[in-house]
C-alpha positions as CSV (number, residue, x, y, z in Angstrom):
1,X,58.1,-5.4,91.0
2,X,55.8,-6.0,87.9
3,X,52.5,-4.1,87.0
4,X,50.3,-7.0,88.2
5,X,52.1,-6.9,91.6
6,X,51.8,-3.0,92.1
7,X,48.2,-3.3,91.4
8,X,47.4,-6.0,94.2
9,X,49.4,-4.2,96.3
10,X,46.7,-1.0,96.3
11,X,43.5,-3.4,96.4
12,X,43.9,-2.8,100.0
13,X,42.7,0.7,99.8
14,X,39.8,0.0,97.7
15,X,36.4,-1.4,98.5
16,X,35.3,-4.7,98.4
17,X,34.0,-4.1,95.1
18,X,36.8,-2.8,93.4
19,X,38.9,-5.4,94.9
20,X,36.9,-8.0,92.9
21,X,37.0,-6.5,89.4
22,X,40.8,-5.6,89.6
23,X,41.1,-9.4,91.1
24,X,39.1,-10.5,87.6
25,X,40.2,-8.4,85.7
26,X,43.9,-9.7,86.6
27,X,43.1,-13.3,86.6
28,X,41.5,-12.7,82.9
29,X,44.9,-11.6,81.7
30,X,46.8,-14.1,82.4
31,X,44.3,-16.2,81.2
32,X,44.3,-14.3,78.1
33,X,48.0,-14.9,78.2
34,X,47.3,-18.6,78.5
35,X,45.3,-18.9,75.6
36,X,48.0,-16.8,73.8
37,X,50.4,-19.1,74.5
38,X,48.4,-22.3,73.4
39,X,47.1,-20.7,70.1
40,X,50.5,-19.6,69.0
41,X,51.2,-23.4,69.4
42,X,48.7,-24.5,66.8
43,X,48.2,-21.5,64.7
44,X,51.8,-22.4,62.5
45,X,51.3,-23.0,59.2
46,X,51.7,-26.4,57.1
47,X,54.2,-26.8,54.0
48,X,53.5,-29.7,51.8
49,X,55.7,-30.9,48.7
50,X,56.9,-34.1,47.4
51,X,60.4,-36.3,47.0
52,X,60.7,-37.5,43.7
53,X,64.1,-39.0,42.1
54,X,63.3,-40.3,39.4
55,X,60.9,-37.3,38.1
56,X,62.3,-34.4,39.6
57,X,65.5,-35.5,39.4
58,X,65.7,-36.9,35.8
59,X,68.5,-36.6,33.7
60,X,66.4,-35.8,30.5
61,X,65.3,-31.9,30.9
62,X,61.8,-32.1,29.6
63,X,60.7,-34.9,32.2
64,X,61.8,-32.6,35.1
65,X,60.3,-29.5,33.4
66,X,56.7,-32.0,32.7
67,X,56.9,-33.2,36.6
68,X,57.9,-30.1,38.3
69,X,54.7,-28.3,36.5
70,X,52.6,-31.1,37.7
71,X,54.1,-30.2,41.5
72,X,53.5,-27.1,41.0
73,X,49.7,-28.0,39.9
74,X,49.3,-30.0,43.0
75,X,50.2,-27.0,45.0
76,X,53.8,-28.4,46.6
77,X,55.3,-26.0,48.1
78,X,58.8,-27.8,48.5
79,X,60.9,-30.4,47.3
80,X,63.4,-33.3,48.6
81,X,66.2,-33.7,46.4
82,X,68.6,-36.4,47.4
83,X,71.8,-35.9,47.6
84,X,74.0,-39.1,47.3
85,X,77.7,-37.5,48.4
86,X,79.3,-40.7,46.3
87,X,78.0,-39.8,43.1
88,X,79.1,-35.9,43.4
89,X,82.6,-36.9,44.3
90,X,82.5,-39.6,41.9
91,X,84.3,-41.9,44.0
92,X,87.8,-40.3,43.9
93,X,88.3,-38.3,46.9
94,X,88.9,-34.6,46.0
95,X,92.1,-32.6,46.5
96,X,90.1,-29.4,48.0
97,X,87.2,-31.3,49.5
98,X,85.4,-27.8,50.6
99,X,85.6,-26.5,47.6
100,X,82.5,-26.9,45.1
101,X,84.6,-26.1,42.1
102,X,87.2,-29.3,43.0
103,X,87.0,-30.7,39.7
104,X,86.8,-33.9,40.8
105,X,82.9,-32.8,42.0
106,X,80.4,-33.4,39.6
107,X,77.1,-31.1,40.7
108,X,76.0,-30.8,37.0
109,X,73.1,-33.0,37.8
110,X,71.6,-31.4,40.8
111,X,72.2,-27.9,39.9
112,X,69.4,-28.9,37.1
113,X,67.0,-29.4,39.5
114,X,67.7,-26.8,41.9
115,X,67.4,-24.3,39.4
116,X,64.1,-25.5,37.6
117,X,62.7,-25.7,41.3
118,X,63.8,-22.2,41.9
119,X,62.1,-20.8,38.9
120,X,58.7,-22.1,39.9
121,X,59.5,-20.7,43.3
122,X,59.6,-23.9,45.3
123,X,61.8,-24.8,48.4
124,X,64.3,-27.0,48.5
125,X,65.5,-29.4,50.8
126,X,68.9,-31.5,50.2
127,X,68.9,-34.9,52.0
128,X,72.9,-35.6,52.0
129,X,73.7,-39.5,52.5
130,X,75.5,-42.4,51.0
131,X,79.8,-42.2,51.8
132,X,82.3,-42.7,48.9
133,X,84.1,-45.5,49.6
134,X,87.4,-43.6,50.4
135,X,85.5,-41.8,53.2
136,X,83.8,-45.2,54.3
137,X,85.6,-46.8,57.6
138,X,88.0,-49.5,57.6
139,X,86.9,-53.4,58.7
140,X,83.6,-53.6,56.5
141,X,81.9,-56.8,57.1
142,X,81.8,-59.3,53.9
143,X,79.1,-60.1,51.9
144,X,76.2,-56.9,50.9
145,X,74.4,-56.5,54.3
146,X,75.9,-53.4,54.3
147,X,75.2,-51.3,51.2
148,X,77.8,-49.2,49.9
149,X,77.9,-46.1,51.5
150,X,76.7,-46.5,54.4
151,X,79.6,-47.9,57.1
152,X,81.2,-45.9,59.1
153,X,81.5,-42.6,57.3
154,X,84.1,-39.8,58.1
155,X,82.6,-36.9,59.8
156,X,85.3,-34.8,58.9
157,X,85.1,-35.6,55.7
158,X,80.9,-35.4,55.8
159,X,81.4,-31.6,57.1
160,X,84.3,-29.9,54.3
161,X,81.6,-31.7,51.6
162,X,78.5,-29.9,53.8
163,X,80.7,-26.7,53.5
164,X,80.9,-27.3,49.3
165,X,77.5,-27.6,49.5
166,X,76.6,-24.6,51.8
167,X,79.0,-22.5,49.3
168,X,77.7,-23.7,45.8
169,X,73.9,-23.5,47.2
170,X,74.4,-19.8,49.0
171,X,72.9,-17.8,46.4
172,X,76.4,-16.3,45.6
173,X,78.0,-19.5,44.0
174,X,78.2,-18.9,39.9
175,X,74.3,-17.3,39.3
176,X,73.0,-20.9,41.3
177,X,70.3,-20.3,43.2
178,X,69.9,-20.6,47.2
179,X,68.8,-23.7,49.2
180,X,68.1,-23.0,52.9
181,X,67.3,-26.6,53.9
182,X,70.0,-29.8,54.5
183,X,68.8,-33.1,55.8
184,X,72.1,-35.2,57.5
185,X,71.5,-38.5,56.1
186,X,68.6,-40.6,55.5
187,X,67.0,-43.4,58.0
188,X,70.0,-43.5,60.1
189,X,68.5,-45.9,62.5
190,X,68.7,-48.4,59.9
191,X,71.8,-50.5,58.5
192,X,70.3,-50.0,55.0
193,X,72.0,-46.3,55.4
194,X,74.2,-46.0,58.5
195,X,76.1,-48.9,59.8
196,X,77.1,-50.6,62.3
197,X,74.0,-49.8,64.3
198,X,75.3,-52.2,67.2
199,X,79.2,-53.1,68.2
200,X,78.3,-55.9,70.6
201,X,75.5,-55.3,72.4
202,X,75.2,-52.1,72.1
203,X,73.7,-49.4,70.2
204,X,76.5,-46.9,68.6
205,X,74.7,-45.7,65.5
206,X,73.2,-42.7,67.2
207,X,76.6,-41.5,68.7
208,X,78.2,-42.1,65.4
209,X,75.1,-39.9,63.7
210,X,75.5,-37.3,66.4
211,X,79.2,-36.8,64.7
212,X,77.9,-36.6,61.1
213,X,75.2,-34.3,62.1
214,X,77.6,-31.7,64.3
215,X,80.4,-31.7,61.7
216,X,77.7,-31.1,58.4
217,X,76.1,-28.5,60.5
218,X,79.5,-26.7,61.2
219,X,80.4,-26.9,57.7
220,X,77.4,-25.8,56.4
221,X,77.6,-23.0,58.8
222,X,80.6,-21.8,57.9
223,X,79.4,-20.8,54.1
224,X,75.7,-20.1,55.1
225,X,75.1,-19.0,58.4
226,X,71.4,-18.3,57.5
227,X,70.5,-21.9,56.4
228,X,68.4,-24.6,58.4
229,X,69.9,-27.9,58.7
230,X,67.7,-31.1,59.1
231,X,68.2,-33.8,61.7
232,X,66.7,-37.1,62.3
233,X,65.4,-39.1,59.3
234,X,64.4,-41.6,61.2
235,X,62.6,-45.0,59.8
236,X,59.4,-45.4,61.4
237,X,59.6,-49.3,62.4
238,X,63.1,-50.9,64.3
239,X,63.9,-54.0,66.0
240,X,63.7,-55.2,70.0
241,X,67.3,-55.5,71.5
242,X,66.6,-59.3,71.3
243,X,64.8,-59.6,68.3
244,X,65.9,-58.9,64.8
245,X,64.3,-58.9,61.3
246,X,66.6,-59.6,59.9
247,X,69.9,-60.3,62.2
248,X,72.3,-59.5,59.5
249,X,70.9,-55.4,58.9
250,X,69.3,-54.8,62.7
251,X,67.7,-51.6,63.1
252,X,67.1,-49.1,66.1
253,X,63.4,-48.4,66.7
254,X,63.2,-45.1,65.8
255,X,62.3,-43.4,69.5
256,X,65.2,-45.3,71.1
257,X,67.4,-43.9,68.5
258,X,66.1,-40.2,69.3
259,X,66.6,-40.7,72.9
260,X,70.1,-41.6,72.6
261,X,70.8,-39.0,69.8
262,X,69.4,-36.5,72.1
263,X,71.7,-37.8,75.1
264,X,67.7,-38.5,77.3
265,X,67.2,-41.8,79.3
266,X,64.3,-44.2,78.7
267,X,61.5,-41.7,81.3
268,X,63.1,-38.2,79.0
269,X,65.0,-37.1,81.8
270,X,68.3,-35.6,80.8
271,X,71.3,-38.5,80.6
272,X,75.1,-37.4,80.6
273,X,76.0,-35.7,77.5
274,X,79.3,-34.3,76.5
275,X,78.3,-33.4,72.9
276,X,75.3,-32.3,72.3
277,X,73.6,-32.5,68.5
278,X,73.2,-29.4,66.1
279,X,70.4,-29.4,64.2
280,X,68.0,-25.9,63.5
281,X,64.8,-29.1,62.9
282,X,64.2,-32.5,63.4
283,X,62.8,-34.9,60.9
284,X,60.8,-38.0,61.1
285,X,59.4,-40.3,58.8
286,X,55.7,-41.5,59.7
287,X,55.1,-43.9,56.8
288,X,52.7,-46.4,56.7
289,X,52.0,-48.0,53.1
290,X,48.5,-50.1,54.0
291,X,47.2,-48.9,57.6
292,X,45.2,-46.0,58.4
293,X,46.2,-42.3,60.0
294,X,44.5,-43.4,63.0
295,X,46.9,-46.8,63.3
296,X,49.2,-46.3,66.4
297,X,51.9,-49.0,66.1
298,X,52.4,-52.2,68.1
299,X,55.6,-50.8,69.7
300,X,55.5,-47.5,71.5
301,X,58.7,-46.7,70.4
302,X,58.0,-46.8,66.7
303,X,56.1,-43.6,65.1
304,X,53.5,-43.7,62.6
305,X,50.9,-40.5,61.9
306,X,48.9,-41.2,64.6
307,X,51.7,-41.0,67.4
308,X,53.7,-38.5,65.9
309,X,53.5,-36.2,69.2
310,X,56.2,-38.9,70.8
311,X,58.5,-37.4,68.1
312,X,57.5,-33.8,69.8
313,X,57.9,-35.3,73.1
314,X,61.0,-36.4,72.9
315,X,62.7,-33.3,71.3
316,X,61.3,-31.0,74.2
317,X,62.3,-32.7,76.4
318,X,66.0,-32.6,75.4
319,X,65.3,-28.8,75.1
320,X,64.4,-28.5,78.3
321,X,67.7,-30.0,79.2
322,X,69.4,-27.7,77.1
323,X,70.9,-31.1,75.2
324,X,70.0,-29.6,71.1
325,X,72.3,-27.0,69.8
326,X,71.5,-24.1,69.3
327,X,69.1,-23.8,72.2
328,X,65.4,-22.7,71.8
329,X,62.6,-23.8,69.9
330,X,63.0,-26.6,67.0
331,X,60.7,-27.3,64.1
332,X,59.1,-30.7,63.3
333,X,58.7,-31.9,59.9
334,X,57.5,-35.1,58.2
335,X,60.2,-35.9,55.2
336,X,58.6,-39.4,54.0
337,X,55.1,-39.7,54.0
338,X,53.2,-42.4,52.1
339,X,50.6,-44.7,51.3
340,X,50.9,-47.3,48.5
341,X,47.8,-48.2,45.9
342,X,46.3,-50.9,44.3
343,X,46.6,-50.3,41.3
344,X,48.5,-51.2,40.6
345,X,50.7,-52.3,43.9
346,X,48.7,-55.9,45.1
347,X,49.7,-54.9,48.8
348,X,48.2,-51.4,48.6
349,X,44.5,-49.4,49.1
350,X,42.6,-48.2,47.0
351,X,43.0,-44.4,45.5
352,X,40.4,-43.4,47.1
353,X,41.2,-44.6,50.1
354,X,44.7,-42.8,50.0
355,X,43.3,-39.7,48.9
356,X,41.4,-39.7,52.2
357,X,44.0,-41.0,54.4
358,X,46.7,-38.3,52.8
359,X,44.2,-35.2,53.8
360,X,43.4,-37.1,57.6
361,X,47.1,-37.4,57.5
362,X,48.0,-34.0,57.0
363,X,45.8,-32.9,59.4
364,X,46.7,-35.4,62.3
365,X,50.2,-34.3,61.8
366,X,50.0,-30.2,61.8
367,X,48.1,-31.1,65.0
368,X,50.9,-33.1,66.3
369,X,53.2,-30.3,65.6
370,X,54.5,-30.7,61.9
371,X,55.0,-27.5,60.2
372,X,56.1,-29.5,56.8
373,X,55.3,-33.1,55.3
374,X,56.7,-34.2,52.2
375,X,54.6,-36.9,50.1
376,X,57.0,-39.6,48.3
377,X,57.0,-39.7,45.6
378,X,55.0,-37.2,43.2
379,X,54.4,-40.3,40.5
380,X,54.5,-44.2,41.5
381,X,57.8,-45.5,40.1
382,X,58.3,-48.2,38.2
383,X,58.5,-51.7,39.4
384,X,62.1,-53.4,40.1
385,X,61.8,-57.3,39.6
386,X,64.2,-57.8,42.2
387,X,62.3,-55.9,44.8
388,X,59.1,-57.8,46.5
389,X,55.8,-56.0,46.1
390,X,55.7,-54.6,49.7
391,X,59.0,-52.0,48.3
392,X,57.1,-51.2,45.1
393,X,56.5,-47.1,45.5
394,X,52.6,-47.0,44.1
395,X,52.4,-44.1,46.6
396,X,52.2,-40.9,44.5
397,X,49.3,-38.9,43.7
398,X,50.0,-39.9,39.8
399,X,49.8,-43.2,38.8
400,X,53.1,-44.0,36.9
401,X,51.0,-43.8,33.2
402,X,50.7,-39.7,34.4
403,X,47.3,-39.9,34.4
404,X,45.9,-38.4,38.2
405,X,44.7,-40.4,41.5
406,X,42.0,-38.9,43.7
407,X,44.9,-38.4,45.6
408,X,45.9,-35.0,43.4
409,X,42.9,-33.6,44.4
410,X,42.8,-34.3,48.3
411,X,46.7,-33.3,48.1
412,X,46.1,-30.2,46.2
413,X,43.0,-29.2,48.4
414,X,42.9,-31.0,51.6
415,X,39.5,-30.5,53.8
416,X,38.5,-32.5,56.9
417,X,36.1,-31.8,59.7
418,X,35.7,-32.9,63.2
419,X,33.2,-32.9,65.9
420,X,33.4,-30.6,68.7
421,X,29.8,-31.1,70.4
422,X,26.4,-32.7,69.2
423,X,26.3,-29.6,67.4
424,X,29.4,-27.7,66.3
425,X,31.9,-29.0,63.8
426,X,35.6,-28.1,63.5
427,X,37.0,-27.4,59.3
428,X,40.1,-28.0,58.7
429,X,42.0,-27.3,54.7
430,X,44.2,-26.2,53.2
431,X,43.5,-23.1,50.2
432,X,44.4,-24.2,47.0
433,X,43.7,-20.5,46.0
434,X,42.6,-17.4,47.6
435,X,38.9,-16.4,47.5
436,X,35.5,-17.3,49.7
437,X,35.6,-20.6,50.8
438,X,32.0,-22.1,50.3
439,X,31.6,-24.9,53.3
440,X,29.1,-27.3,51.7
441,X,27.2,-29.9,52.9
442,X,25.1,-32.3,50.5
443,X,21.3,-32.2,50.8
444,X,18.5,-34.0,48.9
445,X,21.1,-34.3,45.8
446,X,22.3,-31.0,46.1
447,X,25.3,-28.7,48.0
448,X,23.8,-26.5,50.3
449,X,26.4,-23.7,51.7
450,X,27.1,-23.4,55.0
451,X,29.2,-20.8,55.6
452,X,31.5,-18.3,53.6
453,X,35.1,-18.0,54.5
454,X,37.5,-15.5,53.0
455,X,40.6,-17.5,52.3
456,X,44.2,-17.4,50.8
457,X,46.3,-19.4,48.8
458,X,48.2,-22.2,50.3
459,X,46.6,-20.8,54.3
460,X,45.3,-22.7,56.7
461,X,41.3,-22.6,57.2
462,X,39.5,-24.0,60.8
463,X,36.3,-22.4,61.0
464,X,33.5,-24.1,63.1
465,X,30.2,-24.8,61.4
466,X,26.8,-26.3,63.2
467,X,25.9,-29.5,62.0
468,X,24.3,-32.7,63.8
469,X,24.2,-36.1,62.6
470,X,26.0,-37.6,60.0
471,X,26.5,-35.6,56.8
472,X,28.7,-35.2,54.0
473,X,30.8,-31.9,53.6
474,X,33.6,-30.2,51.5
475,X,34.9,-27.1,50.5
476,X,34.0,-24.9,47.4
477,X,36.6,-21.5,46.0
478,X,35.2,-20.5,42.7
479,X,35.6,-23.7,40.2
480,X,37.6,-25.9,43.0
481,X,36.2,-28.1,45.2
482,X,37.6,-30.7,47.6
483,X,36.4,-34.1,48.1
484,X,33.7,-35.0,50.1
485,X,34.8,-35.6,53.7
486,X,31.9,-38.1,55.9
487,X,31.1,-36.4,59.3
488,X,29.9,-38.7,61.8
């Protein structure tokens, strides 16, 4: 019998009186306990970095060692590598695939940028995709709707190169330094990067993913117990059953293709499922290169920022079934996250408008349940002629001439507010350093403080400030300040 129970039990004995402030004093504990539960919730932190090939991943030393200061500056806290397992194996399949000294493995490349990412003391997260063609299935369709890599690749094959991966990244592998985070493919709900999606009518690329993802995770396992490996990936936008983009590369909307990943029927209740997925988080892309956070998309089973929570949904769900291996509690995290500009992209917004969205974005999503979003890229990247416009990456917080968008500043030192009541307001930021936050709010021409808030780098602030009416705010430590954020 617990404590609470004993304690009714003798209310008998007591008066009247007594009986009524054990009876509150009872009920206020579990509502304590409650509110516990639901802070705990929303008080986890939020880990921001950036994806970057083409600067972080450079070939030339001094333009990673220029870009990865510049992440640094912006206060990332991580970084997406990609990992693409056809160029490491070089196309020959290797003798002693789970071995990372096979000399027919060429890591040379990505070892440069783990380590200079190590040495500024930033995460790493390796996003494996992209099949040699030896480990690509037989019966590839003609023509390139199909990109190379990305037919029916060998799970076994996927988990002895997950376990040379695990070994040469454990911290014990020839002085290289750790990596604790794996991402399984990349936008597997798309034929751009897993294929087929359909055979017939219907859908086998989740099935075919939930191979990939069980054999990496075993393999990565096996060498690194302690890591965390990454599920999910999934593009934001797919196609209806009966109606494709483009017929010849159709695409699973990305909530379908959870569902069936996570072996749950259409209402989330638990569908048969002999294999259940591996995966320590899942991943989702939320991108959205032209509409607002606040956009919810046309089709409730895409995602965009502003219906993230269906992501959340869905994975609970399958936990309550006990359908995700291993079982308890999963992280969410936000591995593409983007809004292109104009300039110098014709199709994008304006910086400033991207700054803004990027901070209301952050926000939106830690509230939703993300505990990491990755901007892509750091820099815009250059433009390919034979890509249209609308695939033209204008979406990093440096224009591609280096030179800084507003976007730096709202990245490096995000501050929103919103209303609670007619009178209160709720901050929200991130520290870009650890001092006393100055709350301002702008006042005849001048910054009038608020409130003082002792803060710390790279920690979450969400004090409550009274203000009515409109007015401008933003957030002061020592020489930094935020942008100003409009309360309504």
């Amino acid at each position: 019998m617990t404590p609470h129970h004993l304690a009714i039990g003798r209310i008998g004995r007591r008066s009247w009186a007594t009986k009524a402030t054990i009876a509150l004093a009872f009920l206020a504990t579990m509502l304590a306990m409650v509110l516990a539960r639901a802070s705990d919730a929303s008080a986890h932190g939020l880990r921001v970095g950036f994806g970057d090939g083409q600067t972080l991943q450079s070939p030339v030393p001094a333009v990673r060692d220029t870009w990865f200061n510049r992440a640094v500056g912006a206060r990332a806290q991580i970084v997406r590598l990609s990992v693409f397992w056809r160029a490491v194996a070089r196309n020959r399949k290797p003798a002693h695939p789970a071995n990372p000294g096979d000399p027919d493995y060429d890591f040379s490349a990505l070892d440069g940028a783990i380590r200079d990412a190590s040495a500024r003391h930033l995460q790493v997260v390796l996003d494996v995709f992209r099949a040699p063609d030896w480990a690509e299935g037989k019966h590839r369709p003609r023509g390139d709707a199909v990109p190379p890599g990305a037919w029916k690749p060998n799970p076994r094959a996927f988990g002895q190169f997950a376990e040379a991966l695990g070994k040469r990244y454990s911290g014990h592998y020839h002085g290289l330094p750790r990596v604790r985070y794996f991402e399984v493919w990349n936008e597997p709900n798309i034929t751009k990067y897993l294929a087929p999606q359909y055979e017939g009518k219907r859908a086998t690329s989740p099935k075919l993913y939930r191979r990939l993802l069980n054999r990496f995770y075993s393999g990565v396992k096996k060498t690194q117990p302690g890591a965390k490996v990454i599920g999910g990936a999934m593009s934001p936008f797919g196609d209806s059953r009966t109606h494709f983009q483009d017929p010849s590369m159709p695409r699973l909307r990305p909530l379908v293709f959870e569902r069936k990943l996570l072996c749950l029927k259409r209402n989330l209740k638990p569908s048969k499922c002999p294999t259940k997925p591996h995966l320590d988080i899942l991943s989702q892309h939320p991108l959205n290169f032209t509409k607002p956070p606040s956009y919810h998309p046309f089709n409730r089973n895409d995602v965009q920022v502003a219906n993230f929570k269906s992501v959340r949904r869905t994975l609970r769900a399958a936990e309550r079934a006990h359908h995700v291996r291993p079982r308890g509690h999963h992280q969410l995290w936000a591995t593409e996250y983007s809004w292109y500009t104009n300039p110098e992209n014709p199709t994008g917004v304006s910086p400033m408008k991207q700054a803004k969205w990027i901070e209301q974005g952050f926000y939106l999503l830690w509230k939703q349940g993300a505990s990491t979003v990755i901007n892509y890229p750091l820099r815009d990247v250059t433009r390919d002629p034979g890509q249209p416009a609308s695939r033209w990456a204008t979406s990093g917080v440096f224009f591609h001439s280096g030179s800084p968008k507003p976007s730096y500043r709202s990245f490096r030192f995000p501050f929103v507010t919103h209303r609670l009541s007619k009178s209160k307001v709720r901050v929200w930021g991130k520290a870009p350093q650890s001092g006393t936050l100055a709350i301002q709010k702008s006042s005849h021409d001048a910054w009038r403080t608020l409130r003082h808030v002792h803060v710390r780098r790279g920690r979450l602030f969400t004090p409550t400030i009274r203000v009515r009416g409109h007015a401008q705010l933003r957030g002061k430590i020592g020489g930094v300040t935020s942008l100003p954020w409009r309360q309504r």
